[in-house]
Every structure is written in C-alpha cells, then in structure tokens.
C-alpha positions, 0 to 999 in steps of 0.5 A: 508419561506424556512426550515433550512436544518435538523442538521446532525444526528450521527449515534447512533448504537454501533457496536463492537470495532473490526467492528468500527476500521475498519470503522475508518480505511476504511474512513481514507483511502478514505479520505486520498487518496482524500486530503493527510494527510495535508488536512485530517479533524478529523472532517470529519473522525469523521462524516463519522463514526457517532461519535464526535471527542473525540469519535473517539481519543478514538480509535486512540488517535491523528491524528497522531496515526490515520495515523499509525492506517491506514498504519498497517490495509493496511499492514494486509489487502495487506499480506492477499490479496497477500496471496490470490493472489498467493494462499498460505497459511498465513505461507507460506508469512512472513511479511519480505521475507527475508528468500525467497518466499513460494516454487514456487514463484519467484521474476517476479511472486511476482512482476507480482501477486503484480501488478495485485493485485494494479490494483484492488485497485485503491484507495488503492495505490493512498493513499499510493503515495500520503502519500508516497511523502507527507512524503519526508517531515522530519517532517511527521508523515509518514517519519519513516514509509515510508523510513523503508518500502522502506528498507523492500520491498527492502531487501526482493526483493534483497532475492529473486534476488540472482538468477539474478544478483549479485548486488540484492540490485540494481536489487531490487531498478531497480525494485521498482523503475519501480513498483512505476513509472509505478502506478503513470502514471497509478493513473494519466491516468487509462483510457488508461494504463493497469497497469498489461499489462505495468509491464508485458512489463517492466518486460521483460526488467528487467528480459528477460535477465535473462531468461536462468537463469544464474547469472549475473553480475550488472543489 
C-alpha cells in the first residue's frame, strides 16, 4: 500500500516584518505575471510564503490591498534600478520628472536606460502588461492606478520634450505608445527580438529628426 503523500508543512521561521513583506510582494509578483490578478489565489500566495491566509491579510489586508502592496514595492524598486542605470544619485531622479531630468540625461537617453533596464526584468514587465490590460476593466482594482500612471509617465516625458517638438504631450504619448508595443512582442517572442536593439531602431525614427536639435513643429 502506497504512503499518503506528507501534508504541506508551513514554513515556521519568523523573519522580520520588513524582510517578510518583501517575501509577500516577490511571490505576489511571480504569480501575478503567471495568471493575472483574476486568477491570483491568496491561497497560493499564502503557501509560497509559509503562512495561512489570515496570517498573510495581517500584512496586506485584502486582496485588493495586496494588488496595491505589489504596484507601490515596483515603483520603489523601478526608481532604485533607474536610479542605478543612469548612475545618479537618489536626489538627483524625483518620483514625477516634471521639473526635468538630472543634469545630463535627456529624453532619448531616459528612454534607452529605461529599455535596457526591462530587457533585464522580464517577469517584471510581463506583470505590469498583464495588470495593465486586466485593468481596461472599471471595475479593477488596477484602473485608478493604472490610468494615473499612463498620466504621470506622460507628463514627465512631455517635461523633457520641450526641446523636441512643440506638441510634447503628443510626442510623449508617440513615444510611450512604441515603448509599451514593442515590450509586448517582445514578452510574446523573446527568443528572437532584442528588446534594447528594436527601441534603439525605433527610437531613431522618433527622435532622428531631431537631431540638430531645433524645436519643431508637431511629431
């Protein structure tokens, strides 16, 4: 007679409070990626961090509060990374670039340090485009998110597109559009597009005419 398989046993260590809402948010984020937040279990997320459920709502309070738990703890750690790619200081990057860049650093070079970033963190920006379709939906969890970012990421790109064009806002929106099209064939076939070689393409398009640096009319 064959052994009932062993019960799944909880891990039972304590680990700081700190060091265990990373751990919630780490798994969150793998799982998410894998099945969307429609198909995201507070079961699941609970055994991938040796706890029960209440023990995890203690953390994060509902499901929904785990979703924002999980956009805020990317935010941080994107602004750190991005802080790191261009190799300035955390003052020197504010969380709305609507005051301009750190000195130096231009739109095509915010971009391009942007898209090399990604292409390191594949799981990472799968979870946001999955999340970002899902919450088309009103009723996500996601929509208010979601659309107040579009508005951040655009206004702070239209800052620094004043150089460019005057229409920035459109210039901006032109090149969001290229960033987030491009991640998506890319997530769906990443054995055969290079993610940082296709944007260094399609940003030449965008900003090639720019290149004597002139102001221009719309992009």
């Amino acid at each position: 007679m064959d052994e009932a398989a062993p019960p799944y046993r909880r891990e039972r260590s304590r680990l700081p409070a700190a060091q265990r809402r990373r751990q919630i948010m780490e798994a969150t984020s793998e799982l998410i990626a894998e099945r969307g937040f429609w198909g995201l279990s507070m079961q699941d997320v609970a055994d991938q961090c040796g706890l029960t459920v209440p023990g995890l709502l203690h953390y994060v309070g509902s499901k929904a509060g785990l979703l924002v738990a999980v956009l805020e703890h990317r935010d941080v750690e994107d602004a750190q990374s991005l802080r790191a790619h261009l190799g300035v200081g955390e003052d020197e990057v504010p969380d709305e670039w609507s005051a301009g860049g750190p000195e130096g650093v231009d739109l095509r070079q915010l971009c391009a340090m942007t898209m090399r970033r990604n292409a390191q963190q594949p799981e990472i920006v799968r979870l946001f485009a999955v999340l970002e379709v899902e919450s088309l939906n009103p009723g996500h969890p996601a929509h208010d998110y979601f659309a107040a970012r579009q508005a951040r990421v655009v206004s702070s790109f239209a800052a620094l597109a004043g150089e460019f064009t005057d229409r920035p806002e459109l210039f901006a929106r032109q090149i969001v559009a290229m960033m987030d099209g491009l991640q998506v064939q890319w997530l769906r076939a990443p054995e055969t597009i290079d993610l940082v070689e296709e944007w260094d393409v399609a940003a030449e398009t965008l900003f090639g005419r720019f290149a004597d640096g002139r102001r221009r009319g719309p992009a």
